[in-house]
LOLUMNU-830450 format. One record per residue: residue number from 1; residue in three letters; x, y, z of N, C-alpha, C in turn. Coordinates in steps of 0.02 Angstrom, whole numbers, plus 50000, padded with zeros to 5 digits. Atoms other than C-alpha are relative to their C-alpha. Layout:
N
NUM,Ala,X,Y,Z,X,Y,Z,X,Y,Z
...
END
This chain:
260
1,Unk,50000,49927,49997,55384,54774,54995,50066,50025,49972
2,Unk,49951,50002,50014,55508,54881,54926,50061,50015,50041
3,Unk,49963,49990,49950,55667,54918,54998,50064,50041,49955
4,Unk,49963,49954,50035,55809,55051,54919,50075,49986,50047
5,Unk,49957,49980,49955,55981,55077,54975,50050,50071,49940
6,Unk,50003,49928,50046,56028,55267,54943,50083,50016,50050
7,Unk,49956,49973,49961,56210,55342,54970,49990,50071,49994
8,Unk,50035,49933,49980,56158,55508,55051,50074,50041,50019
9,Unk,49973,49923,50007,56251,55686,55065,50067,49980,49939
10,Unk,49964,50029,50077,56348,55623,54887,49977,50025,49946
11,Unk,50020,49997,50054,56325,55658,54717,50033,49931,49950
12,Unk,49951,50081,50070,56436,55492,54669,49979,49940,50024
13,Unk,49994,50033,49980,56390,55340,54695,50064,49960,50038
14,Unk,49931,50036,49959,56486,55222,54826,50048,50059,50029
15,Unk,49943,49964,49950,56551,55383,54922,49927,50013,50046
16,Unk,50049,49960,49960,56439,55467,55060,49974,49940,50049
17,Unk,50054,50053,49968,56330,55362,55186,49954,49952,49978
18,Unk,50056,50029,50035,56227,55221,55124,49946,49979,50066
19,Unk,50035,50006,49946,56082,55208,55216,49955,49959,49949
20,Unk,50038,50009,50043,55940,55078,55175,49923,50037,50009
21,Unk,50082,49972,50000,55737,55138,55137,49962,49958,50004
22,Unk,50004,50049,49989,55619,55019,55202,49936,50053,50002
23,Unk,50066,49958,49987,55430,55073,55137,49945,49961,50010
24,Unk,50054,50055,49966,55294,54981,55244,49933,50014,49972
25,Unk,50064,49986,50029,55155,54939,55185,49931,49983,50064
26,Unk,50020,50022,49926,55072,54897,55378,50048,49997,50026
27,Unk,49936,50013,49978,55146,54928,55510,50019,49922,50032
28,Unk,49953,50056,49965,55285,54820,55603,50013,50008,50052
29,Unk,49981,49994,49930,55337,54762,55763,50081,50024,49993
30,Unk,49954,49963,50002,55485,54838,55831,50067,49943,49986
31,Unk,49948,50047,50012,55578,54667,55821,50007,49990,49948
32,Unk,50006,50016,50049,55524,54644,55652,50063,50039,49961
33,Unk,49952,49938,50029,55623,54832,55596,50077,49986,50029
34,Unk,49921,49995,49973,55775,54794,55710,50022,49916,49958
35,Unk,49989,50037,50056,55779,54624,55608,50033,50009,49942
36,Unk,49982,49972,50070,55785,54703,55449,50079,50055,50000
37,Unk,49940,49962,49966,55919,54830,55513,50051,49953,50005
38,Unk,49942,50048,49998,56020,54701,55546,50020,49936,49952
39,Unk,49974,50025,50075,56009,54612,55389,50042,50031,49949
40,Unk,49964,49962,50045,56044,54750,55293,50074,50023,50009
41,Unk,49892,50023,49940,56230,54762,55419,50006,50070,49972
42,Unk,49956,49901,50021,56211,54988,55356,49984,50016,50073
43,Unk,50013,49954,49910,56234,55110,55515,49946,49999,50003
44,Unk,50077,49984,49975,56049,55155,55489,49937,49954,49932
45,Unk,50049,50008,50040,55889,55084,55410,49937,50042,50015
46,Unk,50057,49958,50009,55745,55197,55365,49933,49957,50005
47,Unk,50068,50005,50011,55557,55130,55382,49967,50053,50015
48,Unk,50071,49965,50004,55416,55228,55331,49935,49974,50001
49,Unk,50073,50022,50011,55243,55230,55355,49966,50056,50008
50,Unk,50041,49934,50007,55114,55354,55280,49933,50003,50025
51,Unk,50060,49993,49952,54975,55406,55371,49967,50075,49970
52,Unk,50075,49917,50027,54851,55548,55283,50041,50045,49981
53,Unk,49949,49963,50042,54997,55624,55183,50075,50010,50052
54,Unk,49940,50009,49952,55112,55607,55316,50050,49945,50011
55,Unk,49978,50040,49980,55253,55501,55367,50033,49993,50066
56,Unk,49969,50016,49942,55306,55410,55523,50071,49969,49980
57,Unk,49947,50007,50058,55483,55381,55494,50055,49982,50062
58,Unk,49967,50051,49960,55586,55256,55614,50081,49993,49985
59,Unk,49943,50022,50052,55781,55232,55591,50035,49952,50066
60,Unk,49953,50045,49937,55875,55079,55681,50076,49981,49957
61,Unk,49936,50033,49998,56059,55031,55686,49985,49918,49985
62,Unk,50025,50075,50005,56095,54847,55647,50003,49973,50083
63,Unk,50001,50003,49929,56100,54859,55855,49962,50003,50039
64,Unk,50031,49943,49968,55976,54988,55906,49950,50039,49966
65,Unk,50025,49940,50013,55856,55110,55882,50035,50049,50012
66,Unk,49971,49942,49960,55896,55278,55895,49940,50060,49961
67,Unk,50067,49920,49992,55798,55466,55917,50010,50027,49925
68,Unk,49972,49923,50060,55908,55563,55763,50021,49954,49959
69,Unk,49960,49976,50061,55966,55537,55597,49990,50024,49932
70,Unk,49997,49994,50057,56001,55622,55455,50028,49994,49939
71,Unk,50003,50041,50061,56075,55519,55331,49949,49953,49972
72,Unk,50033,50033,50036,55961,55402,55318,49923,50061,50007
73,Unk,50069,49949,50000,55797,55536,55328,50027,50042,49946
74,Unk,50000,49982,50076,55883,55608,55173,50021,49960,49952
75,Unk,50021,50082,50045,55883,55431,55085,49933,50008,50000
76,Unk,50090,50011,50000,55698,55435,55141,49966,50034,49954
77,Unk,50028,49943,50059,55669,55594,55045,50014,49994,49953
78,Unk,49958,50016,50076,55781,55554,54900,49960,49972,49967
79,Unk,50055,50062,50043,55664,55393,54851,49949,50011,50018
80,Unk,50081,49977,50023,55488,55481,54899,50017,50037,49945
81,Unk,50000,49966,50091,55558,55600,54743,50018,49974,49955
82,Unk,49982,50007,50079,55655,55515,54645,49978,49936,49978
83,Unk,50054,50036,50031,55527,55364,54628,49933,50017,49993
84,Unk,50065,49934,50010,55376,55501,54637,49972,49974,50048
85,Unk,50045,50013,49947,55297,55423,54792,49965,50054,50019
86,Unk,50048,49974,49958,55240,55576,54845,50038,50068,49950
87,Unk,50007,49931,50074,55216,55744,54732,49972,50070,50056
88,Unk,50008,49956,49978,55186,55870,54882,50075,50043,49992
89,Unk,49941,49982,49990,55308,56030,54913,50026,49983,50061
90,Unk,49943,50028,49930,55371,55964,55078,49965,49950,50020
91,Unk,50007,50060,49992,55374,55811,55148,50013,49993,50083
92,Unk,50003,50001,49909,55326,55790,55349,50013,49911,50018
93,Unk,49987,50067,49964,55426,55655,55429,49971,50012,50118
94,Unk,50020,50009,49929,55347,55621,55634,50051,49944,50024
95,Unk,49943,50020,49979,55491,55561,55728,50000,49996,50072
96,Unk,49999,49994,49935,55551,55520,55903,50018,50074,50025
97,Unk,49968,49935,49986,55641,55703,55877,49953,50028,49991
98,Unk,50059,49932,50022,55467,55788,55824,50014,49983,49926
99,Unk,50020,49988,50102,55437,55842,55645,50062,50029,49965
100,Unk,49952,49962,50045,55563,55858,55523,49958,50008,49944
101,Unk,50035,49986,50088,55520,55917,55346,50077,50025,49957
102,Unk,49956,49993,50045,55614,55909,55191,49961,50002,49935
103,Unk,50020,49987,50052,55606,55980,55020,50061,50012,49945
104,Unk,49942,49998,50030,55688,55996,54864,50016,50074,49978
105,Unk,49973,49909,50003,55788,56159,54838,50055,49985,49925
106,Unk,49974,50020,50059,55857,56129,54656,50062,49930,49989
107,Unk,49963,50081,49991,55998,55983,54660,49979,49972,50063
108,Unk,49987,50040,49920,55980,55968,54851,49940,49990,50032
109,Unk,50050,50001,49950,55878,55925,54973,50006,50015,50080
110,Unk,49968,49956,49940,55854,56023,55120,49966,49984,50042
111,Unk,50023,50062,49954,55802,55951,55283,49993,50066,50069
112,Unk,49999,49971,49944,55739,56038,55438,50008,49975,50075
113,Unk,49960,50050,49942,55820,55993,55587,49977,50046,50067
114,Unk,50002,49979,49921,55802,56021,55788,50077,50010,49996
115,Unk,49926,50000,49950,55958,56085,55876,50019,49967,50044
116,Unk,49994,50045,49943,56049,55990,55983,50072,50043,50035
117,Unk,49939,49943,49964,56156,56131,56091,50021,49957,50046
118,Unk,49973,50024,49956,56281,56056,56181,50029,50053,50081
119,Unk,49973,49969,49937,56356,56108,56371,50067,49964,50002
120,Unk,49940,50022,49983,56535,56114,56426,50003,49952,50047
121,Unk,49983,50036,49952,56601,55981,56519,50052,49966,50007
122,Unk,49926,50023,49979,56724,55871,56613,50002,49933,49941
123,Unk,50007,50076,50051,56772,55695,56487,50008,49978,50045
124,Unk,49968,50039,49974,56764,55546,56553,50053,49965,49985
125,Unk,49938,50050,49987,56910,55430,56588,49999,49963,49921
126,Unk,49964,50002,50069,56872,55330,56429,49982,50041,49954
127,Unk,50008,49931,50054,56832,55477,56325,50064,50042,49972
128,Unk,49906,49980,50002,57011,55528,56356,50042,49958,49988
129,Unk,49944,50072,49996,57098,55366,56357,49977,49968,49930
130,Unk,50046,50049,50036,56979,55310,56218,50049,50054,49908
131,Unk,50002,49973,50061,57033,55446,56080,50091,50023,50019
132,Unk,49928,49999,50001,57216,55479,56133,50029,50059,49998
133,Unk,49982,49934,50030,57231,55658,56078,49989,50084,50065
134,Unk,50008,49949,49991,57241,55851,56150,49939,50016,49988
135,Unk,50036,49951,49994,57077,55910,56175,49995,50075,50003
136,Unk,49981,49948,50007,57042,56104,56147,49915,50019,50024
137,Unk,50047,49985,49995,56861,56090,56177,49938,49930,50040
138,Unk,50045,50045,49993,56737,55957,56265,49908,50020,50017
139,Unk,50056,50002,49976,56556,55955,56273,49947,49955,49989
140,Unk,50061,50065,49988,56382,55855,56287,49962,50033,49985
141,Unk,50071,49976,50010,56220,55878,56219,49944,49924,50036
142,Unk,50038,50065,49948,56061,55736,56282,50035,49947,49937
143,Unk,50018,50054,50040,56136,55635,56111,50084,49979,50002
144,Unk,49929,50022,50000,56321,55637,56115,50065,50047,50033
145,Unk,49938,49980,49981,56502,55703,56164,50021,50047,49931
146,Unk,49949,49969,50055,56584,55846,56055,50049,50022,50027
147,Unk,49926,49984,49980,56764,55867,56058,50018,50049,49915
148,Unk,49947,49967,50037,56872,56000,55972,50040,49978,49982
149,Unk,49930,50030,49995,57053,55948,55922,50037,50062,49952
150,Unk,49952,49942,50032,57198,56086,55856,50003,49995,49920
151,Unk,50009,49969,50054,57178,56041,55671,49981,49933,49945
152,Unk,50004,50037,50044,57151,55936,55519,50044,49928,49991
153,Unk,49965,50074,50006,57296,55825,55513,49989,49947,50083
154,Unk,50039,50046,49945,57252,55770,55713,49952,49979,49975
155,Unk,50070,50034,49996,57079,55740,55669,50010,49937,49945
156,Unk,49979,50045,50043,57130,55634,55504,50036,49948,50022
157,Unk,49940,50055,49967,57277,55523,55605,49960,49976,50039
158,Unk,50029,50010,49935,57146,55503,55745,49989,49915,49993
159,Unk,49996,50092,50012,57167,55297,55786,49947,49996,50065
160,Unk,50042,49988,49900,57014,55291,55942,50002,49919,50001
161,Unk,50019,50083,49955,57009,55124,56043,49899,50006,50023
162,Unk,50070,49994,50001,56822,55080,56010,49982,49959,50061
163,Unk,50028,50032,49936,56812,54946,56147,49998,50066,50068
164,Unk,50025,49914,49942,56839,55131,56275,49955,50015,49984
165,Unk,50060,49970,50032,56728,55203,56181,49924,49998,50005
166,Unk,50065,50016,49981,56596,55104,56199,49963,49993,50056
167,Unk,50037,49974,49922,56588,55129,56363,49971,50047,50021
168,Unk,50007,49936,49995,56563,55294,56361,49924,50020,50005
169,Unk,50077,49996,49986,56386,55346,56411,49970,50052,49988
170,Unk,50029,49950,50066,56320,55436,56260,49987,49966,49934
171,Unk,50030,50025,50074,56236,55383,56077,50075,49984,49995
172,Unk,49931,50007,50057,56424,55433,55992,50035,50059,50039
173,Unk,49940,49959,49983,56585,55544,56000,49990,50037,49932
174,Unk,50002,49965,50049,56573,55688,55879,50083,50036,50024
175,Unk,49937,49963,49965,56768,55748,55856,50012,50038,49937
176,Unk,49984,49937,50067,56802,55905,55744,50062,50050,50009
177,Unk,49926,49972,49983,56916,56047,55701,49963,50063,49956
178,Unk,50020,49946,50057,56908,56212,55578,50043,49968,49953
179,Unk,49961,50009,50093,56971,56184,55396,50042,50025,49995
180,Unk,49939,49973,50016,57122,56214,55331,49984,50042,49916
181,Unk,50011,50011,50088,57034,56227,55149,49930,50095,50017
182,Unk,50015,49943,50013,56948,56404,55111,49919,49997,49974
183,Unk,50091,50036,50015,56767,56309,55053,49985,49970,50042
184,Unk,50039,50031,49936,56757,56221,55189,49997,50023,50069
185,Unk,50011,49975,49930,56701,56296,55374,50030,49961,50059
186,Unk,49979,50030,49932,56733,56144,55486,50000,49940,49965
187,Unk,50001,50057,50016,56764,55950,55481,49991,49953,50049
188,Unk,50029,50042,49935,56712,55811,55590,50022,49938,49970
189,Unk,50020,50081,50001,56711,55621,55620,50000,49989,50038
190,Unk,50048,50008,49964,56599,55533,55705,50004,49921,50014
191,Unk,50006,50074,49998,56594,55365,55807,49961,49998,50058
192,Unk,50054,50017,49948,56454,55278,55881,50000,49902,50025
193,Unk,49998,50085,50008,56528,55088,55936,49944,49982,50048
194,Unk,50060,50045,49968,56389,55084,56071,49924,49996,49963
195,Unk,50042,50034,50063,56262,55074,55921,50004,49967,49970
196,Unk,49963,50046,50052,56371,54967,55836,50028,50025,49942
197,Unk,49941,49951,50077,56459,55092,55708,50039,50029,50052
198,Unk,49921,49959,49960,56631,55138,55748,50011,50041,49980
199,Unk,50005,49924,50025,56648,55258,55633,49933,50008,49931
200,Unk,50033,49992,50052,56506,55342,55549,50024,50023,49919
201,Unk,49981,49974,50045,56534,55390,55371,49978,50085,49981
202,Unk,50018,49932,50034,56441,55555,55355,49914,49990,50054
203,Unk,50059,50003,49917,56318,55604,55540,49950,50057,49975
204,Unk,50058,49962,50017,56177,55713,55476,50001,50053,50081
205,Unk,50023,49979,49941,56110,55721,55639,50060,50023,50058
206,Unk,49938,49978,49965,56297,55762,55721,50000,50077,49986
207,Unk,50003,49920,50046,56266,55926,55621,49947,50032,50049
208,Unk,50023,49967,49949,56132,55978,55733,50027,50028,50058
209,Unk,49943,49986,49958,56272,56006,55867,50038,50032,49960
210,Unk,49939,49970,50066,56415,56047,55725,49986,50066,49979
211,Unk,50013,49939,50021,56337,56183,55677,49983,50048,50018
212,Unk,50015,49961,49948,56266,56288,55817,50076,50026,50019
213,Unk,49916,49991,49935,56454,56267,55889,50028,50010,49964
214,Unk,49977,49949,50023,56523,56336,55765,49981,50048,49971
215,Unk,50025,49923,50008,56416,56469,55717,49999,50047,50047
216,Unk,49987,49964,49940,56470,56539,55875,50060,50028,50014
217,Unk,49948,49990,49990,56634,56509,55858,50026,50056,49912
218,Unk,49978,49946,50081,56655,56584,55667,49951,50065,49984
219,Unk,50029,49911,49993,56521,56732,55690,49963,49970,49907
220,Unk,50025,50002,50070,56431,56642,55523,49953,49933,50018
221,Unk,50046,50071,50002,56265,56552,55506,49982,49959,49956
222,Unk,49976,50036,50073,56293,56477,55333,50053,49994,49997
223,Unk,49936,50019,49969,56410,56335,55345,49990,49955,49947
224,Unk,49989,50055,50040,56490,56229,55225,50040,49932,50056
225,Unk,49941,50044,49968,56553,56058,55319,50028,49921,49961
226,Unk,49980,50067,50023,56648,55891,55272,50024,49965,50063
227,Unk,50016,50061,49962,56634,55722,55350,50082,49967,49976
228,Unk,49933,50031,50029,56841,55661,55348,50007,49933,50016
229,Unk,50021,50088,49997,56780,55457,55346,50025,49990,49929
230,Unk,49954,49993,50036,56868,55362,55228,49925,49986,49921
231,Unk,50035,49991,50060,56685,55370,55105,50003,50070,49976
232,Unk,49998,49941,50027,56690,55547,55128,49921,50039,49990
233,Unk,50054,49985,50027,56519,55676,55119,50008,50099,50035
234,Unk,50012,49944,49992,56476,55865,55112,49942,50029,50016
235,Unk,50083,49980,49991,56329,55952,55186,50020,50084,50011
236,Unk,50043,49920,50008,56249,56143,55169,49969,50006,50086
237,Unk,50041,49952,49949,56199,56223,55331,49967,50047,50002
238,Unk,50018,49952,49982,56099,56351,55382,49958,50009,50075
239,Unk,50011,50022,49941,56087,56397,55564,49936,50044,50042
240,Unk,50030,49947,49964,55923,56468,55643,49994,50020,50075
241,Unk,50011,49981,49910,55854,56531,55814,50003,49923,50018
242,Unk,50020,50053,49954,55775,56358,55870,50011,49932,49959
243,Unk,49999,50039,50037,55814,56255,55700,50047,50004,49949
244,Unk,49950,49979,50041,55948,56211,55573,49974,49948,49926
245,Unk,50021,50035,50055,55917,56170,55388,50086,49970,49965
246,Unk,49940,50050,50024,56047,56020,55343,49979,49991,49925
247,Unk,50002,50008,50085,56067,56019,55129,50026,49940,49986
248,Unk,49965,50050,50037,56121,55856,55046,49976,49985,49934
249,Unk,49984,50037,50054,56131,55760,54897,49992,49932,49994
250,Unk,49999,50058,49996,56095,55592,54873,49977,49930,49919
251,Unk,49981,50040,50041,56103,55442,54750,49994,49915,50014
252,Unk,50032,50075,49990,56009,55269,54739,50037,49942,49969
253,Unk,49963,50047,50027,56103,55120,54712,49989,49922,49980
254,Unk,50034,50052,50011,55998,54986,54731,49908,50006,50017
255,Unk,50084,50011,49974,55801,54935,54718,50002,49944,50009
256,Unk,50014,50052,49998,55745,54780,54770,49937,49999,50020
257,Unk,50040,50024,49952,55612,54690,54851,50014,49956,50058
258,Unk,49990,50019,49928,55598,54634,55047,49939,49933,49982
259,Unk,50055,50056,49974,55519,54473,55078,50004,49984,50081
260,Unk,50032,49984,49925,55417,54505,55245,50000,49938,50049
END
């Protein structure tokens, strides 16, 4: 079968998230996908499987499953278009999160996302001990921890102790700031060591949080953000009532074939 590996919210190769695409041709057991996941050693692997124009659309860590992401679900979309698999205008992924859909909006591809509103709260012990820094903001949604921090050069210096970390009893740590830069709205980075990524390169699905919370805080629901990992990636927001449309970019780097 085939198998892709696409670096998503990029326009360059070898910067942005590489996530791989894994398109089934029957399905698989769940050991089979967390297998493959862990061959491939990227944060996330994509399997699909189409069902009456639809897709079911799975993503595991080389660790784990998990409910959200959107890096690799805009890899998924990238190579249903840009190998023509599929010639509708939107494209229904069925997910543990519900239905996303994505389509192409002239370079980009635009992705419809659930919210994931976070609540204030206390950190734990290693949540504080784990990242080292002045907090300005903490909260929790059901997928992870978001922290504030006073500005760009904190969030960039940020050294976290991943063995704390992984204690921490949540997916990941989403830690951000506002921009110093006049194009960009906000900036983040993202670590998930109890999935087995310490630091993500570029969190799609962190943006479902990221962006609610600061469209609250900046009084604007069109948001430009950047991912400050050392690949680097940019994503398009737009924030609605009950849903947010995440924009990227993405760029195939390899095809192969999987032997099953």
């Amino acid at each position: 079968m085939n198998i892709y590996i696409v670096d998503a919210f990029t326009d360059k190769p070898f910067r942005g998230n590489p996530a791989a695409v894994c398109i089934l041709e029957s399905a698989k057991s769940d050991d089979w996908m967390q297998n493959v996941a862990n061959e491939m050693n990227l944060s996330e692997t994509a399997f699909l499987f189409e069902n009456e124009g639809e897709f079911s659309l799975r993503w595991f860590t080389p660790e784990a499953e998990v409910d959200l992401c959107g890096h690799a679900t805009l890899a998924s979309a990238h190579i249903l278009l840009s190998q023509h698999l599929f010639h509708n205008h939107e494209i229904r992924f069925n997910t543990k999160s519900g239905l996303i859909t994505a389509k192409k909006v002239g370079d980009w591809i635009q992705m419809n996302f659930p919210l994931e509103i976070e609540q204030p709260c206390e950190p734990p012990n290693e949540l504080t001990k784990g990242l080292d820094v002045e907090f300005k903001y903490v909260g929790k949604n059901r997928l992870d921890y978001i922290v504030e921090v006073d500005n760009e050069e904190v969030l960039k210096t940020l050294n976290p102790d991943f063995n704390l970390l992984k204690s921490v009893q949540s997916r990941g740590i989403i830690v951000t700031c506002k921009s110093d830069r006049p194009n960009i709205d906000f900036v983040s980075r993202c670590f998930y060591p109890a999935v087995g990524v310490n630091e993500d390169p570029v969190t799609g699905s962190a943006h479902c949080c990221l962006g609610p919370y600061w469209q609250k805080k900046l009084d604007n629901s069109e948001l430009n953000a950047q991912q400050l990992s050392k690949r680097g990636g940019f994503l398009k927001l737009s924030v609605l009532e009950n849903r947010i449309l995440i924009s990227g970019q993405a760029v195939t780097t390899l095809i192969g074939k999987l032997n099953p």
